[in-house]
Every structure is written in structure tokens, then in C-alpha cells.
N, CA, C and O of each residue as an XYZ file, in Angstrom:
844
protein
N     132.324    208.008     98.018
C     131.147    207.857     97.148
C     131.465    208.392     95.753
O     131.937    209.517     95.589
N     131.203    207.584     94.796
C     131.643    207.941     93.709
C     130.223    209.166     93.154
O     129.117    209.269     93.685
N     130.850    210.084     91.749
C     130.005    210.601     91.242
C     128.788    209.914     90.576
O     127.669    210.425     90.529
N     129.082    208.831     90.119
C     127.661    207.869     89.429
C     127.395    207.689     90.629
O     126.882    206.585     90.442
N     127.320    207.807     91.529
C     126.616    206.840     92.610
C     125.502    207.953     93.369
O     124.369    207.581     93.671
N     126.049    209.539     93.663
C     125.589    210.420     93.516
C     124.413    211.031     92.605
O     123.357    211.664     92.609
N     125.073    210.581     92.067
C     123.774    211.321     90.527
C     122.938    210.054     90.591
O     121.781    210.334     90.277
N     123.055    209.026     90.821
C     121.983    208.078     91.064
C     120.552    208.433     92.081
O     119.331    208.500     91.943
N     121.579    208.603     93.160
C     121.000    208.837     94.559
C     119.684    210.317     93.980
O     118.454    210.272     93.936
N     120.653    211.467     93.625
C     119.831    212.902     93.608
C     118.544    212.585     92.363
O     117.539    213.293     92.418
N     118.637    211.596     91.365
C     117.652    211.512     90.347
C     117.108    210.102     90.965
O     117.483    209.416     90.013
N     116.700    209.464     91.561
C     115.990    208.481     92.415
C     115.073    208.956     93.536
O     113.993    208.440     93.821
N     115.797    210.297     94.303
C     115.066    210.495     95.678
C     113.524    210.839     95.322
O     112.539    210.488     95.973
N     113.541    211.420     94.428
C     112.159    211.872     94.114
C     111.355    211.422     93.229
O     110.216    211.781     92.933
N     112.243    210.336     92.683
C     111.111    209.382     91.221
C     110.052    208.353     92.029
O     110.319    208.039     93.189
N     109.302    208.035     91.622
C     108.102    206.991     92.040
C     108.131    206.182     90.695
O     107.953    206.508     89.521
N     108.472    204.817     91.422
C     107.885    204.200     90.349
C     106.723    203.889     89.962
O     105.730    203.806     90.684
N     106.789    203.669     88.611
C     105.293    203.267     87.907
C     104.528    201.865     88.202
O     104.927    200.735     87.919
N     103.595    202.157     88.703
C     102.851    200.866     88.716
C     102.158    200.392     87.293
O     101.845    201.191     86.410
N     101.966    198.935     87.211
C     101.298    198.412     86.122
C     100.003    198.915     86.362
O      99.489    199.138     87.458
N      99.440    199.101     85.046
C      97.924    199.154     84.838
C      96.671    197.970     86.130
O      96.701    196.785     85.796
N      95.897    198.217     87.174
C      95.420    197.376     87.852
C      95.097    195.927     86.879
O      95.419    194.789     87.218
N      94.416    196.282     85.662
C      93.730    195.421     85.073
C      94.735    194.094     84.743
O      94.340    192.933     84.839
N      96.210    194.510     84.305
C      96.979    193.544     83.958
C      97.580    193.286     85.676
O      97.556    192.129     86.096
N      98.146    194.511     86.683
C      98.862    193.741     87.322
C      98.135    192.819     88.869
O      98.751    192.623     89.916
N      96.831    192.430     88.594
C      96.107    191.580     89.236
C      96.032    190.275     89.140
O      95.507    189.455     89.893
N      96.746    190.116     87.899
C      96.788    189.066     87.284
C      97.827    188.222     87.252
O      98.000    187.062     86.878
N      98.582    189.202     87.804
C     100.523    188.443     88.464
C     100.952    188.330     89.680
O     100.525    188.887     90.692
N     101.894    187.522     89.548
C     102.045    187.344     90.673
C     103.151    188.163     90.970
O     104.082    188.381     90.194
N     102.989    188.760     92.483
C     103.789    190.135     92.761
C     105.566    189.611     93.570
O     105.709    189.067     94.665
N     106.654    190.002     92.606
C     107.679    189.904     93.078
C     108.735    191.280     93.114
O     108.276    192.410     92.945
N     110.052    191.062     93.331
C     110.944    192.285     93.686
C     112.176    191.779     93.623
O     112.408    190.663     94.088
N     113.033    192.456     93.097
C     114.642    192.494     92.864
C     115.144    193.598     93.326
O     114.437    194.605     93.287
N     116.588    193.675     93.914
C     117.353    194.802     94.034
C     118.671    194.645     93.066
O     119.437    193.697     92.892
N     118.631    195.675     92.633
C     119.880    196.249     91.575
C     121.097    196.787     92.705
O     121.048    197.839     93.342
N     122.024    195.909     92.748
C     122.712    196.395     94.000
C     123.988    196.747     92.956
O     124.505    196.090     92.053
N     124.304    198.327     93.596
C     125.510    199.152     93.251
C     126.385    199.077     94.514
O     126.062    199.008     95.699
N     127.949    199.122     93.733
C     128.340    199.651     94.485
C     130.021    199.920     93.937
O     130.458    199.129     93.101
N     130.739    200.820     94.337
C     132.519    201.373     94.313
C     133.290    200.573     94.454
O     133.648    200.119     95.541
N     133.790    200.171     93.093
C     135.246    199.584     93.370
C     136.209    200.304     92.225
O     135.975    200.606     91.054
N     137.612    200.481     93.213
C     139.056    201.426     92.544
C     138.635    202.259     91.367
O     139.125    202.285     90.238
N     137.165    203.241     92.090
C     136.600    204.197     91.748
C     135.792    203.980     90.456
O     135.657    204.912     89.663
N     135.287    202.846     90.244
C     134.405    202.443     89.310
C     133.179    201.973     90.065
O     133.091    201.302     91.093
N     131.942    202.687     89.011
C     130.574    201.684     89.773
C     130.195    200.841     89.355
O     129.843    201.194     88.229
N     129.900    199.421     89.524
C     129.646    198.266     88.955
C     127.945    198.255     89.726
O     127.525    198.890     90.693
N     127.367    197.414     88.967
C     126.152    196.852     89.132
C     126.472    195.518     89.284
O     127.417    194.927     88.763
N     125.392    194.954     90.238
C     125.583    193.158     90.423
C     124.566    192.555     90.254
O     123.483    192.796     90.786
N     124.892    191.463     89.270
C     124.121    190.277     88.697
C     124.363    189.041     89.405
O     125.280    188.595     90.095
N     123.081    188.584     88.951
C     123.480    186.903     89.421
C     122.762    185.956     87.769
O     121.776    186.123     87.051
N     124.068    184.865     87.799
C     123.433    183.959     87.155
C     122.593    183.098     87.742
O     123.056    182.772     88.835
N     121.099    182.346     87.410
C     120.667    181.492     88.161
C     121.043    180.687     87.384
O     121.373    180.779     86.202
N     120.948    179.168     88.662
C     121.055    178.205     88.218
C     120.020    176.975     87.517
O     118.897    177.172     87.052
N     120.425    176.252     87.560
C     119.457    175.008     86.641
C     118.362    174.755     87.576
O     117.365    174.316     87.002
N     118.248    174.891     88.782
C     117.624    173.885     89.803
C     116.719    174.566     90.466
O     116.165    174.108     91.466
N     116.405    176.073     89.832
C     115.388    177.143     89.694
C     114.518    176.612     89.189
O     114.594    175.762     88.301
N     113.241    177.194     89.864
C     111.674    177.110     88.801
C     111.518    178.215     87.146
O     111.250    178.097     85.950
N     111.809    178.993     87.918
C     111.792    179.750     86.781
C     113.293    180.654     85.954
O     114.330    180.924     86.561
N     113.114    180.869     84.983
C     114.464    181.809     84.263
C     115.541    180.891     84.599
O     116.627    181.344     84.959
N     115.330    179.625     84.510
C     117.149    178.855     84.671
C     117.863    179.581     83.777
O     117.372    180.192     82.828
N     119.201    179.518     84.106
C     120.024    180.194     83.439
C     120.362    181.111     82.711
O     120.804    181.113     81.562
N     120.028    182.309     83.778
C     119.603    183.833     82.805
C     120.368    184.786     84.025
O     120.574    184.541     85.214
N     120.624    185.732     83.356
C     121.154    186.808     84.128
C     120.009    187.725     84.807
O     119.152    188.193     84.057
N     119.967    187.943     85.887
C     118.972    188.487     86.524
C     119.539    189.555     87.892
O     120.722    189.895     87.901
N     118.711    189.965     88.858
C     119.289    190.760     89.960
C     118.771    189.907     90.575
O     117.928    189.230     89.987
N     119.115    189.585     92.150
C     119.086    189.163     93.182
C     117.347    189.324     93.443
O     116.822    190.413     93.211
N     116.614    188.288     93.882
C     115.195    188.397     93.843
C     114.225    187.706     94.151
O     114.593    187.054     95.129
N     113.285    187.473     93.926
C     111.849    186.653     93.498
C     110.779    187.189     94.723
O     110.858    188.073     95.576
N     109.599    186.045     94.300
C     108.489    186.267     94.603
C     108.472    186.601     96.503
O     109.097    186.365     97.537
N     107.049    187.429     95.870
C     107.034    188.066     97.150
C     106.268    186.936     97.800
O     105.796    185.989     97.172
N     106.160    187.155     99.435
C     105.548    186.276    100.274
C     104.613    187.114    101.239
O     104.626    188.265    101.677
N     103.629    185.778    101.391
C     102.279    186.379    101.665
C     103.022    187.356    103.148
O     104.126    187.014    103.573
N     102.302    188.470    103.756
C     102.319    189.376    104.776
C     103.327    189.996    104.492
O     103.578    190.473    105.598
N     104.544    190.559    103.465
C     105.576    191.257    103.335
C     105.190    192.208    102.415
O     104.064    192.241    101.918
N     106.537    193.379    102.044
C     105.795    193.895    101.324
C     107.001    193.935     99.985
O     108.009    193.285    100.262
N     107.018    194.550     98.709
C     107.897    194.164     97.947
C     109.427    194.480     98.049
O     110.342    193.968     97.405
N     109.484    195.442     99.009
C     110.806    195.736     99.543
C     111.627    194.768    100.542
O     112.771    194.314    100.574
N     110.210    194.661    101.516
C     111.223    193.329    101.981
C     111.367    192.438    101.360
O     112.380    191.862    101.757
N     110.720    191.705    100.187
C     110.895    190.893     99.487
C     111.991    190.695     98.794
O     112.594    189.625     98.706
N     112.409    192.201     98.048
C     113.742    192.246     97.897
C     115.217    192.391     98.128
O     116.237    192.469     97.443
N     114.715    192.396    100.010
C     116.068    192.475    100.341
C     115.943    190.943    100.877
O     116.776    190.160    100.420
N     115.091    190.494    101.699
C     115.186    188.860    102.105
C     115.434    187.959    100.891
O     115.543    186.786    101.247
N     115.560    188.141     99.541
C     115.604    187.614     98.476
C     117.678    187.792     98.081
O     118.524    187.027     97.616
N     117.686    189.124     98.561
C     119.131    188.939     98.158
C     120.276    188.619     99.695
O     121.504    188.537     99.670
N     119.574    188.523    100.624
C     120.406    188.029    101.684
C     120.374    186.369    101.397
O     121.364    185.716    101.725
N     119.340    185.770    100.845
C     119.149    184.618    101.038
C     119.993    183.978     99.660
O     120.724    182.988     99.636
N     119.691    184.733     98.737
C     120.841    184.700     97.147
C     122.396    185.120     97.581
O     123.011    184.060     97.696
N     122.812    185.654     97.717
C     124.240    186.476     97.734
C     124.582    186.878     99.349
O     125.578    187.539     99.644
N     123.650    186.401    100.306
C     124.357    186.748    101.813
C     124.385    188.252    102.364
O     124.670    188.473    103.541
N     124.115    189.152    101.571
C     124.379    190.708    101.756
C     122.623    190.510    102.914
O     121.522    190.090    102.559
N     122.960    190.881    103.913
C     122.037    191.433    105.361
C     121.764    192.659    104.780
O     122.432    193.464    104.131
N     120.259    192.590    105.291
C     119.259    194.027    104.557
C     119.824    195.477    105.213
O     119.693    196.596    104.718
N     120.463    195.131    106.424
C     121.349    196.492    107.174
C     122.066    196.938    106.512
O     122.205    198.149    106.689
N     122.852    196.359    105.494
C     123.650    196.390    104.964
C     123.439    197.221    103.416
O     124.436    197.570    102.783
N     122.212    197.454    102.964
C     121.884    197.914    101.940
C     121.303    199.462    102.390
O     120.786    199.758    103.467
N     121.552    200.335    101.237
C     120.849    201.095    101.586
C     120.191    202.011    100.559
O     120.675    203.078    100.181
N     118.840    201.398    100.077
C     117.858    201.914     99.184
C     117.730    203.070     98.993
O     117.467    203.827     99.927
N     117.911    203.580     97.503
C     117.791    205.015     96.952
C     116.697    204.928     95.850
O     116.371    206.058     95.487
N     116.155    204.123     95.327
C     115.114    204.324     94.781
C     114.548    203.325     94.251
O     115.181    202.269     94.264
N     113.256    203.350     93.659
C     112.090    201.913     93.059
C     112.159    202.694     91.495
O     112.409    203.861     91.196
N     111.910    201.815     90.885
C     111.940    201.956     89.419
C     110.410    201.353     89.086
O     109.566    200.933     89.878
N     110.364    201.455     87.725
C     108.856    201.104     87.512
C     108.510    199.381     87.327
O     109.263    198.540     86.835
N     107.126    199.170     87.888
C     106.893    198.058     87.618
C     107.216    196.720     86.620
O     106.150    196.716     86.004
N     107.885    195.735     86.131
C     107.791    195.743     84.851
C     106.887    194.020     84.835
O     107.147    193.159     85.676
N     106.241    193.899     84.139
C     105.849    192.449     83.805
C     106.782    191.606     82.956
O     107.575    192.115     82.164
N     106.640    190.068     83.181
C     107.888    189.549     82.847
C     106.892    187.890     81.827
O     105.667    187.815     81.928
N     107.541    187.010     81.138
C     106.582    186.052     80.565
C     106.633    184.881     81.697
O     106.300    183.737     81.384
N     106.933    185.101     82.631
C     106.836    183.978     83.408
C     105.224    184.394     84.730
O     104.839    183.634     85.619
N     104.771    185.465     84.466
C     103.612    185.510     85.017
C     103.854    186.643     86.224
O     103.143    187.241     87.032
N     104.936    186.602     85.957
C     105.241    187.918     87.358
C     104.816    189.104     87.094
O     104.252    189.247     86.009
N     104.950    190.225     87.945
C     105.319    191.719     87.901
C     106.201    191.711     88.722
O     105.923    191.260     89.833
N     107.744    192.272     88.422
C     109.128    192.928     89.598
C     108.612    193.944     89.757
O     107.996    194.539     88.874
N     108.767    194.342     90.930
C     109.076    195.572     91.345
C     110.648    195.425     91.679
O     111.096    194.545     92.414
N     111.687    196.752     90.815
C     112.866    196.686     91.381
C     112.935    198.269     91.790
O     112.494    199.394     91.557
N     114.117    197.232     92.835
C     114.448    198.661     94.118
C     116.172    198.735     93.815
O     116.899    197.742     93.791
N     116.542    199.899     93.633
C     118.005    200.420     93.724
C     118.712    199.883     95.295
O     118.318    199.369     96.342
N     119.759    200.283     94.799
C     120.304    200.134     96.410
C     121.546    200.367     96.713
O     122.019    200.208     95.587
N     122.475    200.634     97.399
C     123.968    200.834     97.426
C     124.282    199.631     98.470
O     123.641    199.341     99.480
N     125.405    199.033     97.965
C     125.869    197.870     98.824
C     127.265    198.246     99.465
O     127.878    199.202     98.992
N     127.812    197.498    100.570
C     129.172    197.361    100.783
C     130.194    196.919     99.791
O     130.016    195.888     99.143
N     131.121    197.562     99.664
C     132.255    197.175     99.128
C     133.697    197.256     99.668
O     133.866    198.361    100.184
N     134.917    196.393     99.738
C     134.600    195.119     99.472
C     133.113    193.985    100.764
O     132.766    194.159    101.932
N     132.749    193.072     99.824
C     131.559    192.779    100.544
C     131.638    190.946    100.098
O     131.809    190.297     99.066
N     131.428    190.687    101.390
C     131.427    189.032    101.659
C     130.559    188.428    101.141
O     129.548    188.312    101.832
N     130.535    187.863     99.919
C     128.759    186.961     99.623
C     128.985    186.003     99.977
O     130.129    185.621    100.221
N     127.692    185.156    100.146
C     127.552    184.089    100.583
C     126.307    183.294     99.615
O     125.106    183.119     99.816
N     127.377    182.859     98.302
C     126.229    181.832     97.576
C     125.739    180.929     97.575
O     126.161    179.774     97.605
N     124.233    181.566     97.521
C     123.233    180.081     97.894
C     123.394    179.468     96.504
O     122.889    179.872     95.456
N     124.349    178.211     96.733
C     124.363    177.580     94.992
C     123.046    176.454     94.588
O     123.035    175.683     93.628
N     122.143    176.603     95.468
C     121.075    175.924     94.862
C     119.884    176.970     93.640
O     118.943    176.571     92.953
N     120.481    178.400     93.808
C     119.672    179.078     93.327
C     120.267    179.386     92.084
O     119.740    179.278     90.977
N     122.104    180.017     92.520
C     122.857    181.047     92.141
C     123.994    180.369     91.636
O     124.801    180.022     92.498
N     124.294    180.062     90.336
C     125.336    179.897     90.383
C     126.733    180.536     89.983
O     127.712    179.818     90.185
N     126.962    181.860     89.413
C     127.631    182.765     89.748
C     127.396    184.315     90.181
O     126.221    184.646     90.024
N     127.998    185.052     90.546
C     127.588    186.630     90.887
C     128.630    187.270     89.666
O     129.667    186.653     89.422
N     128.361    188.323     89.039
C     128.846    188.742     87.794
C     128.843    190.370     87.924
O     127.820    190.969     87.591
N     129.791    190.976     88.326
C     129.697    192.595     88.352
C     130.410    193.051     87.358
O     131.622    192.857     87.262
N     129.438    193.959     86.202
C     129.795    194.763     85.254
C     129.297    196.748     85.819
O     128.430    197.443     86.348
N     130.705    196.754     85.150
C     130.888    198.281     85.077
C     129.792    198.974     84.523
O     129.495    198.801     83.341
N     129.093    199.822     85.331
C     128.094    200.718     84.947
C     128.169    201.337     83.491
O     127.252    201.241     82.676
N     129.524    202.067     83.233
C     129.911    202.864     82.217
C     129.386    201.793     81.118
O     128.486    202.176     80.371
N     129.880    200.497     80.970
C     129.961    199.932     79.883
C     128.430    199.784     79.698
O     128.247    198.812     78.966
N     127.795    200.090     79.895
C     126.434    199.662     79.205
C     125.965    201.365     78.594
O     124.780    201.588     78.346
N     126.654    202.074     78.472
C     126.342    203.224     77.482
C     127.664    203.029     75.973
O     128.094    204.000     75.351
N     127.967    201.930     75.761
C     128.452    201.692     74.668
C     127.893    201.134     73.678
O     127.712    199.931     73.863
N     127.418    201.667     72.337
C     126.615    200.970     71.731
C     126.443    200.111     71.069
O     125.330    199.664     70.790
N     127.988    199.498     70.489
C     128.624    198.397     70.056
C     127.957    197.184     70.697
O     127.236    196.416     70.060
N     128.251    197.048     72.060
C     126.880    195.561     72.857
C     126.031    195.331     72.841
O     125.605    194.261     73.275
N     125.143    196.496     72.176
C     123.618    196.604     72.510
C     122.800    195.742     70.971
O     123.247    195.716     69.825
N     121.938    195.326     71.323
C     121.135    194.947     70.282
C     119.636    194.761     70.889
O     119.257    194.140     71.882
N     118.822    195.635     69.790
C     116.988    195.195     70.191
C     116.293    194.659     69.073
O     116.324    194.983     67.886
N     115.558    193.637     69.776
C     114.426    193.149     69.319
C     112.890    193.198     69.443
O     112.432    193.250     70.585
N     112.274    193.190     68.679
C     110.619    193.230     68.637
C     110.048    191.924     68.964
O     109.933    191.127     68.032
N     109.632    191.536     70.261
C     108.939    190.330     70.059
C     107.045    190.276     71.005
O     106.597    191.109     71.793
N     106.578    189.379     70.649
C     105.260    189.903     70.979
C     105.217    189.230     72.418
O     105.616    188.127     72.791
N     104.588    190.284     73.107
C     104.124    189.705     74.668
C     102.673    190.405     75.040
O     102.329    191.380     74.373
N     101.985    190.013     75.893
C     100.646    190.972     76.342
C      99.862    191.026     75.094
O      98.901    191.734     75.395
N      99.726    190.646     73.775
C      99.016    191.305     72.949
C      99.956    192.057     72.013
O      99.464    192.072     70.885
N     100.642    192.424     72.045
C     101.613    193.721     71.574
C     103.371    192.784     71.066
O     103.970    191.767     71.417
N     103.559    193.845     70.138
C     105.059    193.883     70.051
C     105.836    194.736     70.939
O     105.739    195.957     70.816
N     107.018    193.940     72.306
C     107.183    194.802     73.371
C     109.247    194.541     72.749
O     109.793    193.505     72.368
N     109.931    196.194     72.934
C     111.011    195.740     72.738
C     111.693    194.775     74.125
O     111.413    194.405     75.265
N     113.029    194.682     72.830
C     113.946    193.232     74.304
C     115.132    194.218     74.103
O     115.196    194.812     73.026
N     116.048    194.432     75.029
C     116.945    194.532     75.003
C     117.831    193.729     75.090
O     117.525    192.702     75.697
N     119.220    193.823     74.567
C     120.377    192.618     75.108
C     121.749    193.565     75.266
O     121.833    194.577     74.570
N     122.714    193.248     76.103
C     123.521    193.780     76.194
C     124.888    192.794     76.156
O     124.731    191.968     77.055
N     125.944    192.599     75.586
C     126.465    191.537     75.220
C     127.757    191.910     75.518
O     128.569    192.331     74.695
N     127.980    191.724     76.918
C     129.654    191.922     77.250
C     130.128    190.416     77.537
O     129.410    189.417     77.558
N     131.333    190.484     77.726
C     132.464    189.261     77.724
C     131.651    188.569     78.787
O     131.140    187.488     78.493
N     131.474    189.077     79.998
C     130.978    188.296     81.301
C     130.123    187.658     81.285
O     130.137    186.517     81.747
N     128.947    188.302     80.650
C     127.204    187.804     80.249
C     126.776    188.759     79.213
O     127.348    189.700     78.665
N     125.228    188.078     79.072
C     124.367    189.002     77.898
C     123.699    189.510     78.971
O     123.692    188.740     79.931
N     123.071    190.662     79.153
C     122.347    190.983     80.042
C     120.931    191.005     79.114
O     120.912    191.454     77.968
N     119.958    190.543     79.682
C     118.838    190.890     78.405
C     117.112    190.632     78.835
O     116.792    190.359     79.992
N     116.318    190.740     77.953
C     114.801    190.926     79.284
C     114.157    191.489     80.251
O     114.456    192.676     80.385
N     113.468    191.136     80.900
C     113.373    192.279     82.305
C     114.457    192.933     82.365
O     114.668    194.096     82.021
N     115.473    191.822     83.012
C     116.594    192.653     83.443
C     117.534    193.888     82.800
O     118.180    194.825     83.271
N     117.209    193.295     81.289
C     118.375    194.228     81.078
C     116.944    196.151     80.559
O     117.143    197.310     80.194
N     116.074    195.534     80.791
C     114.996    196.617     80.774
C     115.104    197.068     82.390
O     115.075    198.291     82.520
N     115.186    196.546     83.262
C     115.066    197.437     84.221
C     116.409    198.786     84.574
O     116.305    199.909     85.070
N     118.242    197.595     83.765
C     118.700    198.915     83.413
C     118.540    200.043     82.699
O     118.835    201.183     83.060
N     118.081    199.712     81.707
C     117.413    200.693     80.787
C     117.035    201.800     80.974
O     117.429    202.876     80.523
N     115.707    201.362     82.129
C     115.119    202.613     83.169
C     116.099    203.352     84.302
O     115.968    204.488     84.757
N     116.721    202.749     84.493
C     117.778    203.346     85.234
C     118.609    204.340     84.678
O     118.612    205.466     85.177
N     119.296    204.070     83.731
C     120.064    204.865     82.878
C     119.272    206.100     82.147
O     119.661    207.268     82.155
N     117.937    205.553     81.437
C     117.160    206.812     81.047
C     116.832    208.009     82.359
O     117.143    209.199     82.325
N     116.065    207.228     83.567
C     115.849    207.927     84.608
C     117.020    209.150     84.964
O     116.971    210.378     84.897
N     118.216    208.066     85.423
C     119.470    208.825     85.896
C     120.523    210.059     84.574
O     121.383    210.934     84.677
N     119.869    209.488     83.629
C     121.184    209.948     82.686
C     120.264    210.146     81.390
O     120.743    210.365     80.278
N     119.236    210.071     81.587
C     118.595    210.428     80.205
C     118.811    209.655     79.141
O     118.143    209.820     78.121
N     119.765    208.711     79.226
C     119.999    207.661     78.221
C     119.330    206.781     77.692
O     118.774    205.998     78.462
N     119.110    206.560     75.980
C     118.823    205.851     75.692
C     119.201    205.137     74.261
O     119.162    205.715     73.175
N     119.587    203.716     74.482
C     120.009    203.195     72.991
C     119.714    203.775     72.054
O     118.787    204.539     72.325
N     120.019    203.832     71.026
C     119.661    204.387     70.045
C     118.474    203.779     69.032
O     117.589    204.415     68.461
N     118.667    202.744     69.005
C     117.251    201.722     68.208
C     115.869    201.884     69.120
O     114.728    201.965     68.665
N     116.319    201.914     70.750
C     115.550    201.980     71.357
C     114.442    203.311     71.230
O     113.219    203.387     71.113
N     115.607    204.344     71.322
C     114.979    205.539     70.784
C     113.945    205.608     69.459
O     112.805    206.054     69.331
N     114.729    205.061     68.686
C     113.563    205.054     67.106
C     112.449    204.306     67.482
O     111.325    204.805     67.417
N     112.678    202.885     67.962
C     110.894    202.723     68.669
C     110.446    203.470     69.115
O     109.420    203.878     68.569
N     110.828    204.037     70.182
C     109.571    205.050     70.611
C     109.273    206.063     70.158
O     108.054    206.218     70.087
N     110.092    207.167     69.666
C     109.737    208.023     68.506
C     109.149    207.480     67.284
O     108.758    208.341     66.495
N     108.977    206.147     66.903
C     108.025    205.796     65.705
C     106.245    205.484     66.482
O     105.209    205.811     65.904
N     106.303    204.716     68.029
C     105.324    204.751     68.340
C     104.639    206.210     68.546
O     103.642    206.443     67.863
N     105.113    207.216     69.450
C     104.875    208.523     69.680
C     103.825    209.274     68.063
O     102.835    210.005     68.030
N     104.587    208.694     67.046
C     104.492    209.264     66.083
C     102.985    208.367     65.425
O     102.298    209.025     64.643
N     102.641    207.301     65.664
C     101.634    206.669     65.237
C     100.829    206.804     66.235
O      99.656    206.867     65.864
N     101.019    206.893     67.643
C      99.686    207.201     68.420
C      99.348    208.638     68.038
O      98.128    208.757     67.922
N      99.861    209.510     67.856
C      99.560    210.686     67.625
C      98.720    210.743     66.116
O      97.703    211.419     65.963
N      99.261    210.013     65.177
C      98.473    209.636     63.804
C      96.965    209.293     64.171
O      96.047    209.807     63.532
N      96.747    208.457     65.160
C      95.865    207.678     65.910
C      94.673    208.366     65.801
O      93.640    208.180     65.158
N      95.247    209.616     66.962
C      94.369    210.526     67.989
C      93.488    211.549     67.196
O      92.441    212.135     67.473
N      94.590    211.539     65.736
C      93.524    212.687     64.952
C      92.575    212.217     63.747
O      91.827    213.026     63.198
């Protein structure tokens, strides 16, 4: 077990994720992804999937293993029957260390994503009607700030940031690359640096607000 994988585990056991506000997340439709980690020649990679064209929604975007939940389940199973059925990995086979916070997405959803540690080396089995490649980038590299770039764009009413992360393999960017985000802040306190000045400029105007 590597040390990132550790320090994942000990800052997850006890986080809860955030749920959306009732008022907005009644209004979506409820889905789930797993962020599957896992050790290779002592590096931790995270795993992506590209979807493909022949998707309803997010064709051709980098995303985690996922989608909508189904009626009588609950969002966990959702997200592991979502990535056995994407990438072949059996839910035995995973083993969940933590939920991250809710996030709403423009396609009408709310994810709930769940952490997870996977097998490595590990057999996928791509469903290519969904998936058309699996893409594992090195954890480390997404605390380099050279890839990173944010944008302001409006969603909900509001200007909400985007992240993008722009390595050789893919851009990681959107939900997804917001749900690393939370991960890395959660686990490691990290945060982009632009990202940071948004919120220290909002902090600083709600507080203008209040008095």
C-alpha cells in the first residue's frame, strides 16, 4: 500500500460528504461515480474513462466510471454496478474509503462520488458501447500547476468555477475534474492557486455582505 493511498484512506474515514441544498437537489436526477485508485511500480494513479459517442449524455468527455442511479438502489450501489458494467472491475473487488461531496452537473444530474481502491494489475473489461478508452493518470501530476487552468462560467444562477487539467493523455475538466479537486483539498489541503483567489475573493465579499 502505497503512502498516497494511506493518507487517502486516514483523511476519508471520517469525512461525510456534503449533500446539495434539498431545494436544488430534488430537482435532479440522482447519480454516482467511483474514483477508482490504485498502485502501480509504486505510483498512485487515478482511473478515467473516456465516453463514447453512442452515450446520452457527456459524449466524449473524461469522466469516472458511473451514471444514473436506478430506481430501489442506493448511490453506492449505483456506483459500483456502473463501473463493473463500464470497465468489468466486480464490486468485491473494490474497496470504498470514502464519499466526497455532492456535486451538480449541467446535464440535470447530482453525482454522488465514492473513493475506492481497486486491484492492481486488474483485468477490464470494456463495455465499448459506453467507453471508449480507460486513461490512468498519476495522482502526483495533478498538483502541478503548469496544467491547470480555471474558468468562470455561469450555471444555477451564479458564476461557478471550471477546472481543467491538461495532461498529454486527456484534459480532465468539469464535474470531474472538480470532484478531484475535493479530493486533493480534502486529503492534502490542496488547492490551485487561481482556485484559491476565487474563494478568498468570495469569502471576502460575503463578509462585505453581512455587515
Amino acid at each position: 500500500m502505497s503512502d498516497h493511498l494511506e493518507r487517502i484512506r486516514n483523511a476519508l474515514k471520517d469525512y461525510q460528504g456534503k449533500p446539495l441544498e434539498f431545494s436544488i437537489r430534488e430537482r435532479l436526477t440522482a447519480s454516482a461515480v467511483l474514483a477508482p485508485l490504485y498502485v502501480a511500480e509504486g505510483r498512485t494513479y487515478l482511473l478515467f474513462t473516456l465516453r463514447s459517442s453512442k452515450v446520452r449524455d457527456h459524449k466524449g468527455q473524461i469522466s469516472f466510471p458511473g451514471g444514473k442511479r436506478e430506481e430501489g438502489e442506493s448511490t453506492l450501489e449505483c456506483a459500483l454496478r456502473e463501473t463493473e458494467e463500464e470497465i468489468g472491475i466486480h464490486p468485491q473487488q473494490v474497496e470504498i474509503i470514502g464519499k466526497l461531496d455532492e456535486v451538480p452537473v449541467i446535464s440535470n444530474h447530482v453525482i454522488t462520488p465514492y473513493v475506492g481502491i481497486i486491484p492492481y494489475p486488474h483485468k477490464l473489461t470494456v463495455n465499448a458501447d459506453e467507453i471508449e478508452q480507460v486513461i490512468p493518470i498519476p495522482l502526483e501530476g495533478f498538483f502541478d500547476p503548469s496544467i491547470y487552468r480555471l474558468q468562470l462560467s455561469p450555471f444555477m444562477g451564479r458564476n461557478v468555477p471550471v477546472h481543467f487539467f491538461y495532461f498529454s493523455e486527456a484534459t480532465v475538466w468539469g464535474a470531474t475534474a472538480r470532484i478531484v479537486v475535493k479530493l486533493l483539498s480534502t486529503v492534502y489541503g490542496f488547492l490551485p492557486e487561481p482556485y484559491r483567489e476565487v474563494l478568498e475573493k468570495e469569502r471576502k465579499e460575503q463578509g462585505l455582505a453581512r455587515r
